[in-house]
C-alpha positions as CSV (number, residue, x, y, z in Angstrom):
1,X,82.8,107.1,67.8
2,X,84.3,103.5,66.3
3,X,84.4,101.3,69.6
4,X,85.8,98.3,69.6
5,X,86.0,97.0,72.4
6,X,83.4,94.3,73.6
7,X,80.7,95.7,75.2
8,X,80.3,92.6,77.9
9,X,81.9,93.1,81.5
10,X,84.6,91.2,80.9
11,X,86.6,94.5,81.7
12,X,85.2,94.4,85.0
13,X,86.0,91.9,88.1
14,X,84.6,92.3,91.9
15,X,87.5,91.3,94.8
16,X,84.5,88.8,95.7
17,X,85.1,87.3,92.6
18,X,89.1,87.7,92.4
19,X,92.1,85.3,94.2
20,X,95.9,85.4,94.0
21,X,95.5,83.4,90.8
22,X,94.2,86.0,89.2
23,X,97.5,88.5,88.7
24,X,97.9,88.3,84.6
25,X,94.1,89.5,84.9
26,X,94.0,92.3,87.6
27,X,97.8,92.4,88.6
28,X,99.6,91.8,91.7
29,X,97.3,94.4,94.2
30,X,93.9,93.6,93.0
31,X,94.6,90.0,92.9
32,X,96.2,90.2,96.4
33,X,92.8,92.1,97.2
34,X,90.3,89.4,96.1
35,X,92.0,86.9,97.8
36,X,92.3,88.5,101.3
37,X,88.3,89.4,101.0
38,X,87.3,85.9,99.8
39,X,89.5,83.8,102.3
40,X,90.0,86.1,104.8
41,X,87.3,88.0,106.4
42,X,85.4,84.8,108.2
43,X,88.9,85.5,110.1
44,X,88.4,89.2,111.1
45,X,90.1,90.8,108.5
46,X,88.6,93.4,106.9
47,X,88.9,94.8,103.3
48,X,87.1,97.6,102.1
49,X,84.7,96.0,99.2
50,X,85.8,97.3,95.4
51,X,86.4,96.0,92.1
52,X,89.0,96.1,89.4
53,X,89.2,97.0,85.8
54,X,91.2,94.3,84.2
55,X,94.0,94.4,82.3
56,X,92.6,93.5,79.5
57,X,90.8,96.7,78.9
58,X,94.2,98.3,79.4
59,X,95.3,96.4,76.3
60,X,92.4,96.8,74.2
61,X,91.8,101.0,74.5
62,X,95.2,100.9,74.0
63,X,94.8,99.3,70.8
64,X,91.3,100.4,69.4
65,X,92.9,103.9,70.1
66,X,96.0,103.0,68.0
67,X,98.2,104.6,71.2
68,X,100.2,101.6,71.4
69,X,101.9,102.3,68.5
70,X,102.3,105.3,69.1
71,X,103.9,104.4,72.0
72,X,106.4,101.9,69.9
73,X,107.6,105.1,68.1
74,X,108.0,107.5,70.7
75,X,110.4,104.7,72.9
76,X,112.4,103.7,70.1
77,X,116.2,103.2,70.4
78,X,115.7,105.2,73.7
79,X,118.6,105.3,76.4
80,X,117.4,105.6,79.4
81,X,120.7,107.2,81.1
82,X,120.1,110.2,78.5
83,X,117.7,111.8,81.6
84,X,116.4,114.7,79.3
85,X,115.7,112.7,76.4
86,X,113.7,110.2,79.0
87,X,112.0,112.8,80.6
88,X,111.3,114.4,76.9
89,X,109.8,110.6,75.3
90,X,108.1,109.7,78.3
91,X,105.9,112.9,78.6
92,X,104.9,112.4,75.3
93,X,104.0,108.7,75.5
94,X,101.7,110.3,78.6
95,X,100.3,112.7,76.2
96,X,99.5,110.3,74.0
97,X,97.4,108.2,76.0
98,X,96.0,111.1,78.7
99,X,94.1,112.2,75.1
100,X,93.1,109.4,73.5
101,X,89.3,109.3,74.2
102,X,88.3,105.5,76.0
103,X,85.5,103.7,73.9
104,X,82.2,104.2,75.2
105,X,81.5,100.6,76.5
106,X,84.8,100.8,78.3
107,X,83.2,104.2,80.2
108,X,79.8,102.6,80.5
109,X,81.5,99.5,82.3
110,X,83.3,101.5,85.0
111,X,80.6,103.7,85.8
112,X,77.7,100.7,86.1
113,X,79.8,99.0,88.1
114,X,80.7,102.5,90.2
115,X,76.8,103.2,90.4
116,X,76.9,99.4,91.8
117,X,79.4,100.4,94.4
118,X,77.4,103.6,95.5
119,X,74.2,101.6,95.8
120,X,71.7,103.9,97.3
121,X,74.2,106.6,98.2
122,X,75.4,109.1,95.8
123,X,78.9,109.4,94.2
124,X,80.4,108.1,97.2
125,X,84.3,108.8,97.6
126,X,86.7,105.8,96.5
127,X,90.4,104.9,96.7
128,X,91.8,104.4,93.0
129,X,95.2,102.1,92.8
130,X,96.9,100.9,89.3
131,X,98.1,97.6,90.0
132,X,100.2,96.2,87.2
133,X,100.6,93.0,86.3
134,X,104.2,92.4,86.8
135,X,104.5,93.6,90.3
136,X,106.0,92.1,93.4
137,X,108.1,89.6,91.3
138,X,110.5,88.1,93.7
139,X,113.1,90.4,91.7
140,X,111.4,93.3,91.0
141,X,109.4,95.5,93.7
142,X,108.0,98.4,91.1
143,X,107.9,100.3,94.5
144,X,105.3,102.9,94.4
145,X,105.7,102.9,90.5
146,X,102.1,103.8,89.7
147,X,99.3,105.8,91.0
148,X,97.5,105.7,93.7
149,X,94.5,108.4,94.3
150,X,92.1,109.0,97.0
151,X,88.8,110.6,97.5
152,X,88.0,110.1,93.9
153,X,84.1,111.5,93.9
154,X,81.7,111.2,90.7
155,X,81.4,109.1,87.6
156,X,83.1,111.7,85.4
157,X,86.2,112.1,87.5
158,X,86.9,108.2,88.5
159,X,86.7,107.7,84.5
160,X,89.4,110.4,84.1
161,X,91.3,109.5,87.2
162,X,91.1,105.6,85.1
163,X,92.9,107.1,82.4
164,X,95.5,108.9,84.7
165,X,96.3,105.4,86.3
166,X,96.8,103.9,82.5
167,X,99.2,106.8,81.8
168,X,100.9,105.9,84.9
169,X,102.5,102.6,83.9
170,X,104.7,105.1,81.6
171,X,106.1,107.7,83.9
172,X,109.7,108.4,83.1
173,X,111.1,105.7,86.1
174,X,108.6,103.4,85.0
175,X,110.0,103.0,82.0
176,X,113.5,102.9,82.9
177,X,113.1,100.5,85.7
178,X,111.5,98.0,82.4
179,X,113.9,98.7,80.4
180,X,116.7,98.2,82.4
181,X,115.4,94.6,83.6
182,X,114.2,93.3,79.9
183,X,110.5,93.9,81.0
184,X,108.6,94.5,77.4
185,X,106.3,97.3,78.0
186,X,104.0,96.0,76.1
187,X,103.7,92.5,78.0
188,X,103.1,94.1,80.8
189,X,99.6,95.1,81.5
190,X,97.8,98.0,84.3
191,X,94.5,97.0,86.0
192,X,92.4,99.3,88.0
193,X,91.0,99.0,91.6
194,X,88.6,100.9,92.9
195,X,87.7,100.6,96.6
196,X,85.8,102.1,98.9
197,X,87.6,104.9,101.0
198,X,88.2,104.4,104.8
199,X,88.3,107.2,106.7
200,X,91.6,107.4,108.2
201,X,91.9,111.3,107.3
202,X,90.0,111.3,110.6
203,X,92.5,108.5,112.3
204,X,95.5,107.3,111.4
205,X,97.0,104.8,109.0
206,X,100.3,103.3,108.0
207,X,102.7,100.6,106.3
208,X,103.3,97.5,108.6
209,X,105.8,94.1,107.7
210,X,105.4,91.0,109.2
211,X,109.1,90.6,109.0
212,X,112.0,93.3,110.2
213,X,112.9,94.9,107.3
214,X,116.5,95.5,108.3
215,X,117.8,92.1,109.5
216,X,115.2,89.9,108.3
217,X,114.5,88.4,111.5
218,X,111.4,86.5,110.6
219,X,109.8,87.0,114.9
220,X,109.1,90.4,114.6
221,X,106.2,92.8,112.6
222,X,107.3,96.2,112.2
223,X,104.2,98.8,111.9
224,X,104.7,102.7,111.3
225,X,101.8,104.7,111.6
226,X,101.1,108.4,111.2
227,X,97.6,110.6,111.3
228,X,95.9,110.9,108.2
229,X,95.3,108.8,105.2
230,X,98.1,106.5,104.6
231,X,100.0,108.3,101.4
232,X,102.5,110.6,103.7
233,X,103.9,107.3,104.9
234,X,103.9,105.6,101.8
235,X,105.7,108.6,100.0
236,X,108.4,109.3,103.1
237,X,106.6,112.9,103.6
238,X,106.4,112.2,107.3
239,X,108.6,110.6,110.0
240,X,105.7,108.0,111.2
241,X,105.5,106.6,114.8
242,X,107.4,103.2,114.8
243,X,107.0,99.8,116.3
244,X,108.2,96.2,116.8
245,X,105.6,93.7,117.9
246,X,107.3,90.2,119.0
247,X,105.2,87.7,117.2
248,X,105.9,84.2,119.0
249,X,105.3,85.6,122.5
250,X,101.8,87.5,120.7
251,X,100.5,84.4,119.6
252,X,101.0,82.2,122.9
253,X,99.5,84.1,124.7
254,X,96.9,87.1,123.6
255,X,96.8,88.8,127.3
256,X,100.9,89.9,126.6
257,X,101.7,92.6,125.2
258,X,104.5,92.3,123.1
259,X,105.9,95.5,122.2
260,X,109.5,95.4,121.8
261,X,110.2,98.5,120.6
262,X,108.5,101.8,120.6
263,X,109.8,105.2,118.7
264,X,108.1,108.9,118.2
265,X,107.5,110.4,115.2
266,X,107.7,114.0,114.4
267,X,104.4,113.1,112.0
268,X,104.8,117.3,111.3
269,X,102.0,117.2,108.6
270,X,98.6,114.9,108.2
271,X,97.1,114.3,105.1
272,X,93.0,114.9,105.1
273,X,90.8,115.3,102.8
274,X,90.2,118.6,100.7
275,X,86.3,119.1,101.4
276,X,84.9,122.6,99.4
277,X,88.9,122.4,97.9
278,X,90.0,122.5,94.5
279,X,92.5,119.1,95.3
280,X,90.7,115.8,96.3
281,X,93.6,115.8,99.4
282,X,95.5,118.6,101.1
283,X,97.9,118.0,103.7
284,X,97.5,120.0,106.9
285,X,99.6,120.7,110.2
286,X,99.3,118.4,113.1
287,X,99.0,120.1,116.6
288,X,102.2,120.0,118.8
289,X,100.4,118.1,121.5
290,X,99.3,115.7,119.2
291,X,102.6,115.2,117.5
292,X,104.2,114.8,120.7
293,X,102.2,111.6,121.6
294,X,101.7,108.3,119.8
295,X,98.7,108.6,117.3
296,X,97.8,104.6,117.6
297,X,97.1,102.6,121.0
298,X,98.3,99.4,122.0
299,X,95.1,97.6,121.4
300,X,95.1,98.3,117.6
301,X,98.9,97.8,117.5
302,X,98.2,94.2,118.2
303,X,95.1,94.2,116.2
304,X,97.5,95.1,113.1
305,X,100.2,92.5,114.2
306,X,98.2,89.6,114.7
307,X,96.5,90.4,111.4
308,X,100.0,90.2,109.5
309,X,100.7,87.2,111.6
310,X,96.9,85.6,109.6
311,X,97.9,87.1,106.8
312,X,101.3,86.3,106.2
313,X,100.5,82.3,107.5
314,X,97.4,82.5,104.7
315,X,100.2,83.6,101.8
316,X,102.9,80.8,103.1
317,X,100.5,78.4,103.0
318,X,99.7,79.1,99.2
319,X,103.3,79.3,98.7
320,X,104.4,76.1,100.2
321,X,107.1,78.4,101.9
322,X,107.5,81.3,104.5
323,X,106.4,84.3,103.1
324,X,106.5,87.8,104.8
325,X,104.2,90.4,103.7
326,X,104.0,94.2,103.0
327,X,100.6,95.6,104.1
328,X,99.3,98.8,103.9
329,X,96.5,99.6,106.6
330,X,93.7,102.5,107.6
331,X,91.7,103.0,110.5
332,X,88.2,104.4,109.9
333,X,87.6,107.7,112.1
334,X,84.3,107.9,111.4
335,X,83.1,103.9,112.3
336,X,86.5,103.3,114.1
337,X,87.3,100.2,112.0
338,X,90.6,99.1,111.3
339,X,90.9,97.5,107.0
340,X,93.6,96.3,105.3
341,X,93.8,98.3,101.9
342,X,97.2,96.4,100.3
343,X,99.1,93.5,100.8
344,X,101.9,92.2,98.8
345,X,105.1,89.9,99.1
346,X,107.8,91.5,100.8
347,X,110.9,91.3,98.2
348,X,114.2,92.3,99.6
349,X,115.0,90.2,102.7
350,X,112.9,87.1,102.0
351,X,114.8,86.9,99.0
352,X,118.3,87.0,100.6
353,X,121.0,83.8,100.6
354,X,120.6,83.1,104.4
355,X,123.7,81.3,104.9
356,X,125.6,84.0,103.8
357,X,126.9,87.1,106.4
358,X,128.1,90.3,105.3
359,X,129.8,92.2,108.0
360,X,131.3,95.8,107.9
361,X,133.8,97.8,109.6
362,X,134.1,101.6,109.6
363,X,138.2,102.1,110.3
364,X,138.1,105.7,110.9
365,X,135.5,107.7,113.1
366,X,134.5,111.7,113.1
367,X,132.0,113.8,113.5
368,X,128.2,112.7,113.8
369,X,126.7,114.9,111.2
370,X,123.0,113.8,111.0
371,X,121.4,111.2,112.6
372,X,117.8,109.5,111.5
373,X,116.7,106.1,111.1
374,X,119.5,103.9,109.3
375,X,118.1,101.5,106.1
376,X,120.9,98.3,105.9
377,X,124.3,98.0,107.4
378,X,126.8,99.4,104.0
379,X,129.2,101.6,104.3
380,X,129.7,104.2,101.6
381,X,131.4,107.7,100.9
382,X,131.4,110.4,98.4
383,X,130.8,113.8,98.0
384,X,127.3,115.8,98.8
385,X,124.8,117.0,96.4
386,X,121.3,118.5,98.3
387,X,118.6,118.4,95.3
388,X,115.8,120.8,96.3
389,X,113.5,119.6,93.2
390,X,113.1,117.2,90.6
391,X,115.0,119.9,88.3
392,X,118.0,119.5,90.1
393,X,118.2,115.9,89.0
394,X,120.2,116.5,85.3
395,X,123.0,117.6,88.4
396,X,123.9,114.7,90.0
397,X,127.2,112.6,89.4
398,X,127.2,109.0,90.0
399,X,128.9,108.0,93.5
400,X,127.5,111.3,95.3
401,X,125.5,111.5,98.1
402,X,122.1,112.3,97.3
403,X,120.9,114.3,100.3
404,X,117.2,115.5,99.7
405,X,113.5,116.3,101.5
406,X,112.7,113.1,100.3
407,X,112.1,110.9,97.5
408,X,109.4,109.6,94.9
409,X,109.5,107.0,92.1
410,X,110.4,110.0,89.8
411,X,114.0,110.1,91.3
412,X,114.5,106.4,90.7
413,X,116.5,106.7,88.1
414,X,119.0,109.0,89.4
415,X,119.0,106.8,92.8
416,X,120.2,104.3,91.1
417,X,123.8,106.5,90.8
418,X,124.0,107.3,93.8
419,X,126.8,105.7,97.1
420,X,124.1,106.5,99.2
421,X,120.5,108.4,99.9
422,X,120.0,110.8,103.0
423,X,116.5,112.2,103.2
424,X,114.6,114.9,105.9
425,X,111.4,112.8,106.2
426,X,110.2,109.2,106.2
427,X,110.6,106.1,108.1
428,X,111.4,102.6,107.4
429,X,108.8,101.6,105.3
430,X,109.1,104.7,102.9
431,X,109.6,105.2,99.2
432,X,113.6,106.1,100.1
433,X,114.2,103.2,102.2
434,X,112.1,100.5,100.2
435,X,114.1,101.4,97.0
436,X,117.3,101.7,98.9
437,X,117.3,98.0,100.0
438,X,116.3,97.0,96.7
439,X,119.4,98.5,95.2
440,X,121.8,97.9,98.3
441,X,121.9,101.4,98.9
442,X,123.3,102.3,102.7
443,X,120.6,105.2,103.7
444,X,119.4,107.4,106.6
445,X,115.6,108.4,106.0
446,X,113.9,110.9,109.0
447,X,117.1,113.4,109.3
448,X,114.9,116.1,109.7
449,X,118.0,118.7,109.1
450,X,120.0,116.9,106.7
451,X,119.4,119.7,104.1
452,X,120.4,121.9,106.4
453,X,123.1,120.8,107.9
454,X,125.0,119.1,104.8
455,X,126.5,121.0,102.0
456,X,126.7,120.4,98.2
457,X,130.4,119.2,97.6
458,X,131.0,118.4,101.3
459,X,133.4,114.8,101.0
């Protein structure tokens, strides 16, 4: 096989060796990674260990393979409102690159520095995140836009789960979401992390802010959390327990505890892993006594929260101004640890005009339809359409309702039409609601029935 690509490991960084400085080299995740385990843990806060694949090698097996053009061809004069033709050019610039073989040094890097991971154990189970390099730009969220896998086992499947992650920076919203905001595709690049797994398929995990997502109020760290490993909150495919944590009175004084606001979750479904399966993860009911009761306590509620109070004072501080965070955590079922997994900037309400107030009035009132959990204060109209499935996309009209199960970065583009988004599952913190803010779009995510109960055409 011709390789060119260097056969140094320059293609691979550990987070010991990685800092927020470091985002045109590992991207916005990974970078965010090194620089919570290098200045973070002599505070308590604990990141599982990992390391990342840079960039870099994304460029180059793009290149020695001769995908990138490839690529050029396959995108060009594309219009990205033509959804068929999208969906038609993106699967083949996936193709493309999903079988396109990576150089041999690029394989033998990854797997050293996996064997270097597993130490004395064998294949040992990891966590394996694409983090580009453009994400979390105070404009642009690229919510969710690439892949994330867990309980990725064995030196043969990380290597083809790498290559899944590189094909991932071109899924069909991906590249309509560049497109649309003058993003080259080729500027930006993917790096890899790959991190141990925590064991939350035995716990619980979730999606906390240390800011309220809804009003901004700066005081407050919202914290959903749900059993299982972390994805079914991320995604929207449960409605996850839900919590406000009042920060100043947390931080006086650590015998209060501060819990403003407390609210059930249905959390229907956990997501475990798939042991003697033929999926690395299954999803699985959750008992009815179980659901029924909060899956966290108070003590690691306040754990969490004072952790995104460090953590959010540790990112100002390199800012030079206040900066509220998005972090993903896990708690580890089997050595009942709690770890931070991701952190980024939070990029809708820090980046608001604060002296400005939008207020709005609803002049007629009827009949409560559905009721969930309400993402920002807008006021829109227009007729239903439920969408069962991705194929039901091409049907949607601009200024409908888009009433669904719930979303994934695949719908972006037709979320971008819509007046406003109702979905049967999720919380604040969600895929829906995230994207919803970002666009302005009034929503209700956790309706539970709202399939059910709204019609297609229904004004």
């Amino acid at each position: 096989m011709s390789d060119a690509v260097k056969g140094t490991s320059e293609y691979i960084r550990w987070f010991n060796d990685i800092s927020i400085d470091d985002i045109a080299s590992v991207g916005g995740k990974n970078a965010s990674l090194g620089e919570m385990y290098q200045s973070l843990t002599d505070q308590g806060i604990l990141v599982p260990n990992g390391f990342a694949v840079t960039a870099q090698a994304y460029h180059d097996f793009l290149s020695v393979t001769g995908v990138d053009q490839k690529i050029k061809t396959i995108l060009a004069d594309l219009d990205t409102s033509d959804m068929e033709n999208l969906q038609q050019r993106g699967h083949a610039v996936r193709q493309a690159i999903l079988s396109a073989a990576m150089p041999d040094s690029l394989q033998l890097q990854i797997i050293t520095a996996y064997e270097t991971l597993c130490g004395e154990s064998v294949d040992i189970d990891v966590a394996v995140r694409s983090s580009a390099t453009a994400e979390d730009l105070p404009d642009a969220s690229f919510a969710g836009q690439q892949e994330t896998m867990l309980n990725v086992r064995g030196a043969g499947v990380l290597l083809e789960t790498c290559r899944r992650c590189f094909a991932s920076l071109f899924t069909d919203r991906a590249i309509s979401y560049r497109q649309e905001r003058d993003f080259d595709h080729f500027t930006i690049g993917l790096s890899i992390g790959v991190q141990l797994m925590v064991r939350s398929d035995l716990a619980y995990s979730g999606v906390m802010f240390s800011i309220d997502t809804e009003t901004g109020f700066p005081d407050a760290v919202l914290i959903n959390a749900a059993y299982g490993l972390g994805e079914n909150v991320v995604q929207g495919s449960v409605n996850p327990d839900e919590f406000y944590i009042f920060k100043t009175t947390l931080l006086k004084d650590p015998e209060c505890r501060p819990i403003l606001q407390r609210r059930l979750g249905t959390k229907e479904f956990k997501l475990i892993y798939d042991l003697g399966g033929t999926r690395m993860t299954k999803n699985v009911p959750v008992s009815l006594e179980d659901r029924r009761r909060f899956c966290i306590p108070d003590e690691d509620l306040l754990l969490l929260a004072r952790w995104a109070c460090v953590i959010e004072d540790h990112y100002s501080q390199k800012k030079g101004q206040l900066c509220p965070m998005d972090m993903e955590w896990a708690k580890d079922g089997l050595t009942g640890k709690m770890y931070i997994v991701q952190a980024r900037p939070e990029t809708v309400q820090s980046q608001k005009i604060k002296n400005v107030l939008e207020t709005f009035e609803l002049n007629n009132r009827s009949q409560v339809l559905v009721t969930g959990r309400a993402v920002g204060e807008r006021i829109a109209k227009g007729p239903v359409r439920i969408i069962d499935s991705p194929l039901g996309l091409k049907q949607f009209q601009p200024g409908e309702i888009l009433v669904t199960d719930k979303t994934d970065p695949d719908w972006e583009p037709t979320m971008k039409k819509a007046a406003a988004i109702v979905t049967n599952r999720g919380g604040r913190t969600c895929h829906a609601a995230i994207v919803s803010r970002e666009l302005g779009l009034p929503a209700i995510v956790g309706t539970e029935t709202g399939t059910e109960l709204l019609q297609t055409g229904q004004p």
